[in-house]
TORPA-4810 file (N, C-alpha, C, O; in nm, 3 decimals):
<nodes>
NODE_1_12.238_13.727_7.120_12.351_13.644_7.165_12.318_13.499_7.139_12.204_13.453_7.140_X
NODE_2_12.413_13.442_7.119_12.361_13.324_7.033_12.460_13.213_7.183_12.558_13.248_7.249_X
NODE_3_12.376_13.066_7.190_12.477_12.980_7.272_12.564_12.894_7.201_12.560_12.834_7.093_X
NODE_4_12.668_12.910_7.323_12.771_12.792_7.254_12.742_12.667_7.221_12.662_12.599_7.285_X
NODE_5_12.818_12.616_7.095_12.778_12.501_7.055_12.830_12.413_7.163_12.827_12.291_7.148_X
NODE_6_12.875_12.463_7.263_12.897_12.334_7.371_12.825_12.321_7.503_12.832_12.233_7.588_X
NODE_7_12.745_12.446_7.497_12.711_12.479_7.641_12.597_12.344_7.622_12.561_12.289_7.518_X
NODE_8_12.550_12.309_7.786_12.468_12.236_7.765_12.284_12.240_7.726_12.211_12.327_7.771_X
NODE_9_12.253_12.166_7.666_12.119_12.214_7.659_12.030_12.163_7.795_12.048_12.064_7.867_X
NODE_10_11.928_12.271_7.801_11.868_12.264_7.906_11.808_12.105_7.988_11.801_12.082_8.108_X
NODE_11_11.778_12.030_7.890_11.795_11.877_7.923_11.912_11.814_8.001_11.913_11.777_8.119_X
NODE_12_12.002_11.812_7.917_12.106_11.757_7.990_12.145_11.818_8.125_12.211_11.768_8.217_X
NODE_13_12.076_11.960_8.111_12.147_11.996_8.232_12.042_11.979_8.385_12.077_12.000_8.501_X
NODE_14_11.915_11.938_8.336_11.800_11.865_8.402_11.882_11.744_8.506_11.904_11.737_8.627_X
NODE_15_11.912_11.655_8.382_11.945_11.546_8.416_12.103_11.551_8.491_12.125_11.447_8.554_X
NODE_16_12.206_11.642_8.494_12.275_11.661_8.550_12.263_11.675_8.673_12.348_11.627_8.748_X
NODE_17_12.148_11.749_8.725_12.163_11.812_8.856_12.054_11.660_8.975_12.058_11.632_9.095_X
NODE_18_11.967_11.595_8.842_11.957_11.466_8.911_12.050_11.366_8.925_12.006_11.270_8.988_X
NODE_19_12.146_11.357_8.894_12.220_11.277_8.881_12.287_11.317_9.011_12.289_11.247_9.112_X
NODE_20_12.336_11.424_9.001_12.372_11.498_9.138_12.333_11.467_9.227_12.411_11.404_9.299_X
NODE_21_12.194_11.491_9.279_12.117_11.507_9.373_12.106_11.338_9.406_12.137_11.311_9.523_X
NODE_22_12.071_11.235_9.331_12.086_11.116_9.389_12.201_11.054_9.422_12.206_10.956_9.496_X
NODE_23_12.303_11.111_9.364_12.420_11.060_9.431_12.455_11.050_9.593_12.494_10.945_9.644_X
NODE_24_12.436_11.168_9.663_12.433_11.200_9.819_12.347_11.095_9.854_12.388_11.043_9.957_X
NODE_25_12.234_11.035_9.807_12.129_10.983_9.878_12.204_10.835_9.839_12.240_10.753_9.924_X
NODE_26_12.220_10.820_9.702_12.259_10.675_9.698_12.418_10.645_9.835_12.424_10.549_9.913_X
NODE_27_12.476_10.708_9.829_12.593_10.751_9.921_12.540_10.708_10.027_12.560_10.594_10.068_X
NODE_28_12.460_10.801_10.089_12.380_10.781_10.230_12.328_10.640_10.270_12.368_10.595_10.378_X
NODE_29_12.242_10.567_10.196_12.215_10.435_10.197_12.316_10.343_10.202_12.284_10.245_10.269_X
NODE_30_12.445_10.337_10.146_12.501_10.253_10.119_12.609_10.280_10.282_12.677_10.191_10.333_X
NODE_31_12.601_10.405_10.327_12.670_10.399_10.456_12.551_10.339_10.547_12.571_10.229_10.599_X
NODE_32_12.453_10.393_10.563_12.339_10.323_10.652_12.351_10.161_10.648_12.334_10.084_10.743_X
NODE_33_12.377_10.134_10.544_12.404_9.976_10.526_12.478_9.908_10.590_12.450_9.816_10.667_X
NODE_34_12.659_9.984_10.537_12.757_9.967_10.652_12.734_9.939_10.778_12.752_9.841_10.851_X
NODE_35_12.693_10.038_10.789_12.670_10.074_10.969_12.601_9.940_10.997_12.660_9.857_11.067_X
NODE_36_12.460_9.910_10.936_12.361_9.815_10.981_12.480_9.667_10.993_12.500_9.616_11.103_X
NODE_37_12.529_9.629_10.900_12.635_9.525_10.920_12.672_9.529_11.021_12.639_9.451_11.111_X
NODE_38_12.784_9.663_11.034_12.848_9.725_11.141_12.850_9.658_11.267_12.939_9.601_11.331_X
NODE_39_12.640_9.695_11.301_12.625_9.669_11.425_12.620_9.534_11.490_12.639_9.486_11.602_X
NODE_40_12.575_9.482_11.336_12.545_9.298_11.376_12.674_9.274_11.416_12.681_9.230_11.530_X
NODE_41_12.794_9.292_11.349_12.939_9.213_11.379_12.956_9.251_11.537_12.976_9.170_11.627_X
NODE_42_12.946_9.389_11.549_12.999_9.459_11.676_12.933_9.347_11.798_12.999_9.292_11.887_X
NODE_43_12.753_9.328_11.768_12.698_9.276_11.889_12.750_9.142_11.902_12.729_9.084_12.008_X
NODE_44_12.816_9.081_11.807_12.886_8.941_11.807_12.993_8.942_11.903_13.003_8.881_12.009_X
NODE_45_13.111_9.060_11.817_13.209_9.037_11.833_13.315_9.134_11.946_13.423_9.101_11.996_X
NODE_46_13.218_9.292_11.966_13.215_9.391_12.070_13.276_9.491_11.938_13.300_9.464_11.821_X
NODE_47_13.287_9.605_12.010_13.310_9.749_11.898_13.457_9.726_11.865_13.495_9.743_11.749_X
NODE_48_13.580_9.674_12.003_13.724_9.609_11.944_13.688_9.529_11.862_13.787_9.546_11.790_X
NODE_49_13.623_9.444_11.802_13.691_9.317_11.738_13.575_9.346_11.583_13.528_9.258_11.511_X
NODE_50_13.558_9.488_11.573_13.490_9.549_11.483_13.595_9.593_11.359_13.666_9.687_11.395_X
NODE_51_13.617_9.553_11.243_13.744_9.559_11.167_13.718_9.600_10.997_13.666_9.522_10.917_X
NODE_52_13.754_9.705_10.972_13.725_9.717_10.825_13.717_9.613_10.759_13.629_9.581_10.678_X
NODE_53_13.808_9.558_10.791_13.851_9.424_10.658_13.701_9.310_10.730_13.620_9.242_10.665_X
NODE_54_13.708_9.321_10.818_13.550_9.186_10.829_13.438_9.271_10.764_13.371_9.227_10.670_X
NODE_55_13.426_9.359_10.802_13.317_9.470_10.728_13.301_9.449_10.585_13.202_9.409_10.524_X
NODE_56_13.421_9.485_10.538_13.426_9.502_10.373_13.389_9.334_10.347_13.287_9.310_10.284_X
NODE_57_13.445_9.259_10.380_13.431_9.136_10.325_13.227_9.066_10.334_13.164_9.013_10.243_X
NODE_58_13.182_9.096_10.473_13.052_9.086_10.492_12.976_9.154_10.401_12.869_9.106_10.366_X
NODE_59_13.026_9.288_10.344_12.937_9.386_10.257_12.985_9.386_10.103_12.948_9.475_10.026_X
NODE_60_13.072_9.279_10.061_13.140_9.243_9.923_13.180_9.383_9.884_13.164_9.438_9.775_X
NODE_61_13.233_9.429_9.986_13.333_9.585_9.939_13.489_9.580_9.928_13.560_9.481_9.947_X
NODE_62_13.524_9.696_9.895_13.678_9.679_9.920_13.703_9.760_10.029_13.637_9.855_10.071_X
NODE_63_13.837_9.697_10.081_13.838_9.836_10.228_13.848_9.949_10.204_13.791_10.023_10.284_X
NODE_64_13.894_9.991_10.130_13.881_10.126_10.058_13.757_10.218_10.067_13.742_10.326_10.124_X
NODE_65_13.664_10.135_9.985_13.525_10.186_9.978_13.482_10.182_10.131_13.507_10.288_10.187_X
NODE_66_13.429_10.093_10.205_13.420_10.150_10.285_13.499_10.227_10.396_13.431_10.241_10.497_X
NODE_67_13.612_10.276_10.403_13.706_10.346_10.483_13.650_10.469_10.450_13.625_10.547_10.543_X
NODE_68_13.622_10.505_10.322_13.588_10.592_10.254_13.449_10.692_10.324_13.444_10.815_10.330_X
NODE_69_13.349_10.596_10.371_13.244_10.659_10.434_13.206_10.704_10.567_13.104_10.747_10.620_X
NODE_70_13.380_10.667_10.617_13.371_10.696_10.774_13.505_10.791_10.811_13.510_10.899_10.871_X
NODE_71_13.633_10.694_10.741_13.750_10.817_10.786_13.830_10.790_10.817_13.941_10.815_10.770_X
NODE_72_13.790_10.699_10.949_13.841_10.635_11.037_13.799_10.501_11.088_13.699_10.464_11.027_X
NODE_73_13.863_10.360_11.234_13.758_10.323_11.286_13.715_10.368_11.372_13.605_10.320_11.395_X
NODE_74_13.751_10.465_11.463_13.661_10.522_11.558_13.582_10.583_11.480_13.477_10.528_11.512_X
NODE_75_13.546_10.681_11.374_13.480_10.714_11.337_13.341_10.636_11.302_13.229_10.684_11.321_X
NODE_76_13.372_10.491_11.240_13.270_10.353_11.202_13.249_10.337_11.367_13.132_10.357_11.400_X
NODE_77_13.324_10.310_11.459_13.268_10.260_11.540_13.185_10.336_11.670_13.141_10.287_11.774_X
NODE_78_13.182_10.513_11.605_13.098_10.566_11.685_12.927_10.578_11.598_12.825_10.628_11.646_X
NODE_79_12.940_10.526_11.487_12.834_10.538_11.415_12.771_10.429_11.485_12.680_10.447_11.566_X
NODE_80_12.821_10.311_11.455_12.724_10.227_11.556_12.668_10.213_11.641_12.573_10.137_11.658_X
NODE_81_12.750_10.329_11.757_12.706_10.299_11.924_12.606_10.433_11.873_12.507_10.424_11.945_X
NODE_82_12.593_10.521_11.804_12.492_10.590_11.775_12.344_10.560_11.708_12.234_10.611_11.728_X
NODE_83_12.383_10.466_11.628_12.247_10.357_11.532_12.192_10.314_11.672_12.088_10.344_11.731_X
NODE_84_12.302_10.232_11.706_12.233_10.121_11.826_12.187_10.209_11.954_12.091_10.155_12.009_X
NODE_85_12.222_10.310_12.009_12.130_10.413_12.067_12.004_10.472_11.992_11.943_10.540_12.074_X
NODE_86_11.952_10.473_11.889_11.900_10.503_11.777_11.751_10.394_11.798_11.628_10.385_11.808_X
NODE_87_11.842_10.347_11.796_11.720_10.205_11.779_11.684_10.125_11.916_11.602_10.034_11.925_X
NODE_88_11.755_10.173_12.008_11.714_10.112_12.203_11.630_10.226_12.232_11.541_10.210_12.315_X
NODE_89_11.646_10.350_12.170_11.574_10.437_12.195_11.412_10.459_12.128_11.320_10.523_12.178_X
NODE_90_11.415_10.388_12.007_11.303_10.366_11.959_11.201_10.275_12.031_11.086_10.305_12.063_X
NODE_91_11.266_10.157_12.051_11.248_10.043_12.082_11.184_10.036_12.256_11.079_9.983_12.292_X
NODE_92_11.286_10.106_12.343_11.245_10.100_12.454_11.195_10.225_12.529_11.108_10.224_12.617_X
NODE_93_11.247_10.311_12.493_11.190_10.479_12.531_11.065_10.509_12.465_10.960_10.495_12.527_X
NODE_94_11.067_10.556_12.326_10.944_10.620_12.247_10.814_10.525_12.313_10.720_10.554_12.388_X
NODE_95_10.846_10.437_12.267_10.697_10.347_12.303_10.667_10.327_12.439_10.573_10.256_12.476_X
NODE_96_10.736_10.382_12.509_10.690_10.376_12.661_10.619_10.507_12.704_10.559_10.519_12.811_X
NODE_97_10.635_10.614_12.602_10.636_10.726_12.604_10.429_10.752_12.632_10.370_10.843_12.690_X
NODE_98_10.371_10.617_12.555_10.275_10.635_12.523_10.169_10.586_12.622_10.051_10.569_12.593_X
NODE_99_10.237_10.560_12.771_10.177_10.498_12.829_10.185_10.622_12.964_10.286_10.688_12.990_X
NODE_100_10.050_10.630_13.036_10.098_10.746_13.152_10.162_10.748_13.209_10.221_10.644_13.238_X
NODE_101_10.200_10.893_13.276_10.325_10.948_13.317_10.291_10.885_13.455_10.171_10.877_13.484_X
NODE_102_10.388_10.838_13.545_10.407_10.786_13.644_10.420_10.626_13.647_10.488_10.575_13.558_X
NODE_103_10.354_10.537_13.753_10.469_10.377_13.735_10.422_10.338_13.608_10.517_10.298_13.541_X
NODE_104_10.308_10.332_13.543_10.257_10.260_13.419_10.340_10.281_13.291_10.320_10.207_13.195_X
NODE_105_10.440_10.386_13.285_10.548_10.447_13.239_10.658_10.384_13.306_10.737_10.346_13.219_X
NODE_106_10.701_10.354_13.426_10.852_10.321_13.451_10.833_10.172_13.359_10.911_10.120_13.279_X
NODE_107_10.696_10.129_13.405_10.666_9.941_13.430_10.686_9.920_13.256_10.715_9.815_13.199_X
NODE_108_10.667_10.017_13.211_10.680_10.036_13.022_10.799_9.978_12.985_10.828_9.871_12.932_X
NODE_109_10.902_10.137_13.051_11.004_10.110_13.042_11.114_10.007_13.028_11.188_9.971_12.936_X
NODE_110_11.089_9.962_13.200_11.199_9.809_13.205_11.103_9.705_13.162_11.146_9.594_13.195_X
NODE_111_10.956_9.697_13.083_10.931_9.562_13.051_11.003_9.624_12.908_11.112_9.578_12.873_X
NODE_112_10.949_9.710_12.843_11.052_9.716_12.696_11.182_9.670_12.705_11.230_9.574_12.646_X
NODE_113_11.255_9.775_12.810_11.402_9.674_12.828_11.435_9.567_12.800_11.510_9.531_12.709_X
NODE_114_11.348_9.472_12.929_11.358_9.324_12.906_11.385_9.262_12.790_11.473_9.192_12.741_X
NODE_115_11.244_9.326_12.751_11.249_9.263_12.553_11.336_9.280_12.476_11.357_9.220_12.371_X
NODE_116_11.390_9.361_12.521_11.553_9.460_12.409_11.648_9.361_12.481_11.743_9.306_12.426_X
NODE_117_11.617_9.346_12.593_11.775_9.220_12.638_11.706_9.098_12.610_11.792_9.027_12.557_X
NODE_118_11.587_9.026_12.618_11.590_8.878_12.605_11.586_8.874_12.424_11.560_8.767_12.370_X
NODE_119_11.614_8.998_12.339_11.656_8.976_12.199_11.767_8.981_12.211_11.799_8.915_12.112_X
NODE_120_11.890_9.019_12.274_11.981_9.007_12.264_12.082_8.899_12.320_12.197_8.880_12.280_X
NODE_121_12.023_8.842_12.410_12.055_8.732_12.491_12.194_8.674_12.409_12.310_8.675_12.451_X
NODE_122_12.131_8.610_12.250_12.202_8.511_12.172_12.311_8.616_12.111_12.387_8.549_12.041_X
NODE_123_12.349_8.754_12.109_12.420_8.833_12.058_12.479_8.887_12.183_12.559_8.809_12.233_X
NODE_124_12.465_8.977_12.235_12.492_9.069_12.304_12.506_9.242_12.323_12.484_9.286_12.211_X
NODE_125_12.521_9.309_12.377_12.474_9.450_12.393_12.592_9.550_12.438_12.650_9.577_12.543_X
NODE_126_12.596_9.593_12.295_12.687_9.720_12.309_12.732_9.826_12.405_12.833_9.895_12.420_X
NODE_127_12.612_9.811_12.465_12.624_9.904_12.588_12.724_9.856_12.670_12.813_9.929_12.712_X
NODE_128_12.714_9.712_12.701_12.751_9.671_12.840_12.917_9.632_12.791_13.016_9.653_12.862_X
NODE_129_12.920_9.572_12.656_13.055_9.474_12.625_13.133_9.637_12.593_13.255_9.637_12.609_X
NODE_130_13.078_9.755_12.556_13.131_9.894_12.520_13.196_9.887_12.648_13.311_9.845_12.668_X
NODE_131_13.106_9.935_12.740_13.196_9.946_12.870_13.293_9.918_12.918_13.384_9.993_12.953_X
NODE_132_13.284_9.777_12.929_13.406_9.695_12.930_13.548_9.682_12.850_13.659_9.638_12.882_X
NODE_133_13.491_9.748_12.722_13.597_9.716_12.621_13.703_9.861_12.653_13.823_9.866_12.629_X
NODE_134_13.625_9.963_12.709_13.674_10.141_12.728_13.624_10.210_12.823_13.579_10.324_12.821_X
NODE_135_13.638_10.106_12.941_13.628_10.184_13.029_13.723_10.244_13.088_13.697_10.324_13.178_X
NODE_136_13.860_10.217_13.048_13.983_10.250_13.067_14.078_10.336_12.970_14.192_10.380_12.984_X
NODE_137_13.988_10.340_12.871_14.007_10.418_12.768_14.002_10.536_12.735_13.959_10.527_12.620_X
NODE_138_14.017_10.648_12.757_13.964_10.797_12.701_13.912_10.825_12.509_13.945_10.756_12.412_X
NODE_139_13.855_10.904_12.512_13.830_10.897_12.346_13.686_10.865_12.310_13.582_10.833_12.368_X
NODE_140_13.741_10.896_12.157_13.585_10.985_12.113_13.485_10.838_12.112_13.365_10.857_12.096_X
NODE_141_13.526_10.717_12.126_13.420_10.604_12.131_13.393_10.597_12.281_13.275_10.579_12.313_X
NODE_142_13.475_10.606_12.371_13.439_10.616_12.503_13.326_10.702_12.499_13.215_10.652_12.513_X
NODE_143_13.341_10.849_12.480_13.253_10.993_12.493_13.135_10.922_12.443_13.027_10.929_12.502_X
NODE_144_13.154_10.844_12.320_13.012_10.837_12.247_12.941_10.726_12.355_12.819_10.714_12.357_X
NODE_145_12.988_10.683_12.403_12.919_10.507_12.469_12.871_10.613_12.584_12.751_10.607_12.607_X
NODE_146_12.979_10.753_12.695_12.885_10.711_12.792_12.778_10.854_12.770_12.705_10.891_12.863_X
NODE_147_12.782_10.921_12.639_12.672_11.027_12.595_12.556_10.944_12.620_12.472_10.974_12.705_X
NODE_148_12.547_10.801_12.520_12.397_10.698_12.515_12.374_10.679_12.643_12.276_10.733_12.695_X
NODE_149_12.440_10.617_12.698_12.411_10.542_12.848_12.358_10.669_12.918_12.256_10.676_12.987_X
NODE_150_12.437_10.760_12.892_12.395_10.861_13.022_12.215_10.900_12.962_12.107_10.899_13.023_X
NODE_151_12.239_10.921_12.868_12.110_10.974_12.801_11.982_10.867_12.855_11.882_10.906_12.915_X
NODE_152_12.004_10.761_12.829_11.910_10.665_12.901_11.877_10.636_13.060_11.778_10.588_13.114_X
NODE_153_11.989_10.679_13.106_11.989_10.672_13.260_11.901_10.793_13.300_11.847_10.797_13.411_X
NODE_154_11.886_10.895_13.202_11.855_11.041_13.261_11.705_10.983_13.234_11.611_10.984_13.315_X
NODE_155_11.705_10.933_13.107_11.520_10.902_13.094_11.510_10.858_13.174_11.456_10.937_13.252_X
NODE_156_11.531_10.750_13.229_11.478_10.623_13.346_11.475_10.740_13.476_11.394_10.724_13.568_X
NODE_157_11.555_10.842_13.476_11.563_10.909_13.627_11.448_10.970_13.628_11.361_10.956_13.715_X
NODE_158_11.440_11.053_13.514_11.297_11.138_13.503_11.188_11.088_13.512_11.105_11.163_13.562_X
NODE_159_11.132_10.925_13.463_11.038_10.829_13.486_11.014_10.822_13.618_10.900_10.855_13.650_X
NODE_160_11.075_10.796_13.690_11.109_10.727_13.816_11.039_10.892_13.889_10.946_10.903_13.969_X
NODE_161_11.112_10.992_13.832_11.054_11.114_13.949_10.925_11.177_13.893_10.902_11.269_13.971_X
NODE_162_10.868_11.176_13.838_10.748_11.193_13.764_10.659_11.074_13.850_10.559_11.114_13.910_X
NODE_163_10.692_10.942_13.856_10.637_10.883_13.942_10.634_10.914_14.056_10.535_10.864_14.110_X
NODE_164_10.707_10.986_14.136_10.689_10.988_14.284_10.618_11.141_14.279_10.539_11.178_14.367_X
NODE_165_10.654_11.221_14.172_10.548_11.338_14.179_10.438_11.359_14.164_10.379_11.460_14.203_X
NODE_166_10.366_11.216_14.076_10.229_11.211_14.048_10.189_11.142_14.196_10.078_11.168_14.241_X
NODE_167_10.266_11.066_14.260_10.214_11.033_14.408_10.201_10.860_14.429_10.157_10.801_14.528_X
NODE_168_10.247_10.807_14.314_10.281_10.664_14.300_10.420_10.618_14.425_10.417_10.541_14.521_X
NODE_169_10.499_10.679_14.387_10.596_10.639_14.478_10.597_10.696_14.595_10.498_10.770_14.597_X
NODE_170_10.676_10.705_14.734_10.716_10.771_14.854_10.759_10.892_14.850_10.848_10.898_14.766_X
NODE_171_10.739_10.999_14.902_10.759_11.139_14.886_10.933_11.133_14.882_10.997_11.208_14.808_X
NODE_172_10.993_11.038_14.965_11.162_11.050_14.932_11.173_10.974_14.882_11.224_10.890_14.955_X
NODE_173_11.152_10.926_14.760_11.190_10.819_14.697_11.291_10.909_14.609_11.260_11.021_14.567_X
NODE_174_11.431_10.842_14.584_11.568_10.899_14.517_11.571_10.811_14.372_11.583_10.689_14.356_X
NODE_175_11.559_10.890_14.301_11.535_10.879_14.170_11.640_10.767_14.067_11.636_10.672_13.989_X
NODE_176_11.742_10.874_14.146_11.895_10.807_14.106_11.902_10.613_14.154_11.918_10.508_14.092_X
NODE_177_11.880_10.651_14.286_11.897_10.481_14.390_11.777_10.425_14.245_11.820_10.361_14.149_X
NODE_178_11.682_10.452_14.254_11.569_10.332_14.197_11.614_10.309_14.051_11.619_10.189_14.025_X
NODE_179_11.645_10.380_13.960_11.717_10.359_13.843_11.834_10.294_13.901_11.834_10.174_13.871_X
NODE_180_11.936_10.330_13.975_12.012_10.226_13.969_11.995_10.079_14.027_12.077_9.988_14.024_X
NODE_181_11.874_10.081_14.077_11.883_9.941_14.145_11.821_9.841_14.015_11.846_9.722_13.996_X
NODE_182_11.722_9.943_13.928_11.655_9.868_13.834_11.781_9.857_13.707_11.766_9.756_13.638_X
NODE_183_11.871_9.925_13.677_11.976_9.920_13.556_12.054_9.758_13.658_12.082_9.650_13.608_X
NODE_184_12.065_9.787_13.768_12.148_9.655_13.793_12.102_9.513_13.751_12.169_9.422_13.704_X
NODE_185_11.919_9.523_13.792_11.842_9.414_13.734_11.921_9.370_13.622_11.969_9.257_13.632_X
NODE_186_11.947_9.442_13.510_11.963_9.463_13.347_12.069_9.379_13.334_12.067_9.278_13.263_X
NODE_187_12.178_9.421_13.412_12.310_9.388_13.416_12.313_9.217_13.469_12.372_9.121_13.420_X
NODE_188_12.231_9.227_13.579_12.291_9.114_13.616_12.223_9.013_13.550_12.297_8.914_13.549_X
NODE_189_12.085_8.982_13.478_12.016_8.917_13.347_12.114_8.904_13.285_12.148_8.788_13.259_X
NODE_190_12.200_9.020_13.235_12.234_8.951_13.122_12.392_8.835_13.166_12.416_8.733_13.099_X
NODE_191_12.461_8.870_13.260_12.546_8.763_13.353_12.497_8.645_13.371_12.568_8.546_13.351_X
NODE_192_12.389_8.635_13.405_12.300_8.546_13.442_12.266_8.440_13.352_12.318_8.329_13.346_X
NODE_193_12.175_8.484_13.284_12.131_8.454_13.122_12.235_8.413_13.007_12.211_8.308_12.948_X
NODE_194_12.377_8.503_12.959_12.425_8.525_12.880_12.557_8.439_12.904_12.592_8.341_12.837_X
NODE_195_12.620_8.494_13.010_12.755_8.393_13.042_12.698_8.253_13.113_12.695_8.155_13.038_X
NODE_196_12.657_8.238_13.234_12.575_8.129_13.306_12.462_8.061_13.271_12.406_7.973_13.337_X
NODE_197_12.432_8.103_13.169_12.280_8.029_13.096_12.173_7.981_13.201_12.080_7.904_13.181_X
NODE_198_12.198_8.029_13.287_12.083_7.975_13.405_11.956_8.008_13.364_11.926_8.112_13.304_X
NODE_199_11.874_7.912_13.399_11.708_7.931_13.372_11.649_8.010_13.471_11.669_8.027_13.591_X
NODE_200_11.553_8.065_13.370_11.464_8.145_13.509_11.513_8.274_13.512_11.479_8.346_13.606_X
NODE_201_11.573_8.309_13.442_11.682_8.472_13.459_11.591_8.555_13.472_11.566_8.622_13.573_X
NODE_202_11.510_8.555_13.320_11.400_8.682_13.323_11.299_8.670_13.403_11.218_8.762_13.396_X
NODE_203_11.272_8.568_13.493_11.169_8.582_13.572_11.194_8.636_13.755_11.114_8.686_13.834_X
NODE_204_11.351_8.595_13.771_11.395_8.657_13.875_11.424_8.780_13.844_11.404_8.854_13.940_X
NODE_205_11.477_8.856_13.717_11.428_9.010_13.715_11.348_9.094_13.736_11.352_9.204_13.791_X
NODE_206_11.236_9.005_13.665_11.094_9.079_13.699_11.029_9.063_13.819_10.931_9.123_13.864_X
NODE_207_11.105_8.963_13.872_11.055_8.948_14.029_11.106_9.088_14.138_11.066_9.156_14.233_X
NODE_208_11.218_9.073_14.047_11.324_9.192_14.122_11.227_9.273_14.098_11.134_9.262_14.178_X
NODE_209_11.213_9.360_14.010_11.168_9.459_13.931_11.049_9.479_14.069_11.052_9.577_14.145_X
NODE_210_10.966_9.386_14.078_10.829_9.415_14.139_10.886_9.460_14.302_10.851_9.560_14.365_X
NODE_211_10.955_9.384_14.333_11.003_9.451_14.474_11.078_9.569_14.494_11.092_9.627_14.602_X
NODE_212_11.129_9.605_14.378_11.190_9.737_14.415_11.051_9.831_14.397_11.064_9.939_14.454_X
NODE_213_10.948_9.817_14.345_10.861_9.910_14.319_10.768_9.843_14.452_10.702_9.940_14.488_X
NODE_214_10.739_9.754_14.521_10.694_9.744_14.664_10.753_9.798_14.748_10.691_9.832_14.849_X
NODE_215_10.920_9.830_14.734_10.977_9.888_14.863_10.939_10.036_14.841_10.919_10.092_14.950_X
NODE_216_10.922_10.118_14.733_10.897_10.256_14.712_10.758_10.320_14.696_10.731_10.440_14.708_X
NODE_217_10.670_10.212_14.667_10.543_10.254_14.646_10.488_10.318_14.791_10.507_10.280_14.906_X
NODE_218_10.406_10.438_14.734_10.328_10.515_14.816_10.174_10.431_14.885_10.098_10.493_14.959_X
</nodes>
């Protein structure tokens, strides 16, 4: 049996299936990119005031092209609150991860925090301006904002009770109360700091910080 004079020869068809195969990846990068823009505008401007057309223009695209890699904007704008969970999670979880289980682990925790909010100070934080922007909102960017949050609240809960199980904290110490008294720290820094520019913010946090772990310590 003899081949067609058109079929391809085994070369070309080498190079076909690379051509292929880097396409998805070149694809992939160039949305990762998006997104990375994405997030800078969002922490400026909040996930509302997040807009194809500022996008495309920041990334010398057409709206097209990028509409193209998401769908939608909820779709772009759940990618972000997912990156930016992505990367608070790197940033302030993993690496706390490495320090022992009980307070030397919580104390990980909200000092990483800190650092994740006194970088954000001059921008601002998705988490919190998310909230605000949908908390009244139903929908799949709502779902996505309070999946992260919750996900982080659950770490901080589990920190917190791991501490009172290794025998650091008070046998009733409520896991929930001490995460929330320490997420309020968070909140009110950045009020503090961000809208009021008052000095001294991060040091009355961490002041905070130390007394909530004097009122619970064992």
């Amino acid at each position: 049996m003899t081949h067609s004079a058109h079929a391809p020869s085994r070369r070309s068809r080498i190079a076909l299936a690379e051509r292929s195969a880097r396409a998805p990846a070149k694809g992939q990068q160039t949305k990762s990119a998006i997104v990375d823009a994405a997030l800078r505008i969002a922490a400026q401007v909040g996930l509302e005031g997040l807009s194809i057309g500022a996008l495309a223009e920041a990334m010398q695209m057409s709206k097209s092209g990028v509409f193209a890699h998401f769908g939608s904007r909820d779709e772009l704008q759940i990618s972000v609150v997912r990156e930016y969970y992505t990367r608070f999670e790197a940033e302030v979880f993993h690496a706390a991860m490495e320090e022992q289980r009980g307070l030397p682990r919580v104390r990980a925790l909200f000092e990483n925090w800190m650092r994740y909010t006194s970088a954000e100070l001059d921008s601002g934080c998705i988490f919190i301006s998310g909230a605000v922007e949908f908390d009244d909102r139903p929908g799949a960017v709502r779902d996505a904002l309070i999946e992260a949050v919750t996900a982080w609240q659950e770490a901080m809960e589990r920190a917190v009770a791991q501490a009172r199980d290794e025998g650091h904290l008070v046998a009733d110490a409520d896991e929930q109360q001490i995460s929330f008294e320490i997420h309020a720290l968070i909140l009110a820094l950045h009020y503090d700091a961000r809208f009021l520019h008052r000095p001294g913010s991060m040091e009355r946090a961490l002041r905070g910080f130390d007394n909530i772990l004097a009122r619970y310590s064992a």
